[in-house]
N, C-alpha and C positions, 0 to 999 in steps of 0.2 A: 504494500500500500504506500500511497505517494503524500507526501507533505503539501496541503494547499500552497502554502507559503514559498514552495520550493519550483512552483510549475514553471512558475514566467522566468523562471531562471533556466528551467529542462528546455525549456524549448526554443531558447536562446541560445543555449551550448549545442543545439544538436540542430540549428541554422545554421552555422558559425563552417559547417564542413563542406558547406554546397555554393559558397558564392566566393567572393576575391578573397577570403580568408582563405581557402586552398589552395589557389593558384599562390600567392603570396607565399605558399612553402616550396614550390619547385621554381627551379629558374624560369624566365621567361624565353627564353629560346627552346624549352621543350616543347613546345606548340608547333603550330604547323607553320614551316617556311622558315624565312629567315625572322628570327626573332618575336616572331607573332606567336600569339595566344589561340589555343583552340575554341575557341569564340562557343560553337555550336556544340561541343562536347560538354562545356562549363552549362551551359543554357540547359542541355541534355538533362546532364545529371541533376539541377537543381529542380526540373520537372518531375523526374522520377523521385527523388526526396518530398517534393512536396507532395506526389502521389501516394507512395508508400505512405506519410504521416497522414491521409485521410482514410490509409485503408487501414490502420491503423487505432483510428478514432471510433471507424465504425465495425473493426473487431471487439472492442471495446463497450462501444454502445450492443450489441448482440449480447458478447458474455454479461453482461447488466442485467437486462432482457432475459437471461436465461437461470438468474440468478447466481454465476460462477463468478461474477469481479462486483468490484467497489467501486462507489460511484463515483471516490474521487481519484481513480485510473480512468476514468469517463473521461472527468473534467479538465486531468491534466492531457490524456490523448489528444484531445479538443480541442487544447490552449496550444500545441506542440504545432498542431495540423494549422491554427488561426495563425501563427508566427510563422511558419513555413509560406503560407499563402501574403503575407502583407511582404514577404521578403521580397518573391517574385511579382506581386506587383509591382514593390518601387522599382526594380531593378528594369522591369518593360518601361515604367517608367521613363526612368532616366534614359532608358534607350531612343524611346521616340522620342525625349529630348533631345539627344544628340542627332537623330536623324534630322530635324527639325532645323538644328543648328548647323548640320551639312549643307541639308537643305536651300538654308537664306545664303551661303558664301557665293561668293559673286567669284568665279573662274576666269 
């Protein structure tokens, strides 16, 4: 069983593995080409983490349901799966930002 107090913290550390926090531990020349980052792999993986944390959520909410777990492995699944999903929003975010900002450069 999970500590309420401890969730927005779980699910902080276990974002932390899917966006520039990763890359940020291998060089940047491991990517594709000269010195570039694998842009779509990074994107990849942060889909599948945010996938896995709702399927996750909603193993969770069933065991509940079936009476094998506690509701608050529910609420922290939940909070895990809600942090994973605001991560990848900003991050589309910031993307169409920058396309944005490609965008308006005058060539």
């Amino acid at each position: 069983m999970a500590i309420p107090s401890f969730a927005a913290a779980g699910a902080y550390a276990s974002t932390q593995g899917m966006g520039a926090g990763s890359l940020m531990k291998k060089p940047l020349s491991a990517g594709m080409g000269a010195g570039g980052v694998d842009f779509q792999a990074m994107v990849g993986k942060a889909l599948e983490a945010t996938a896995d944390a709702g399927r996750k959520a909603d193993a969770q909410t069933a065991n509940v349901a079936a009476g094998r777990a506690d509701v608050v492995d529910v609420v922290t699944a939940v909070a895990e799966s809600e942090a994973a999903i605001e991560t990848l929003v900003a991050v589309r975010d910031r993307v169409i930002a920058a396309y944005e900002e490609i965008m308006r450069m005058q060539v």
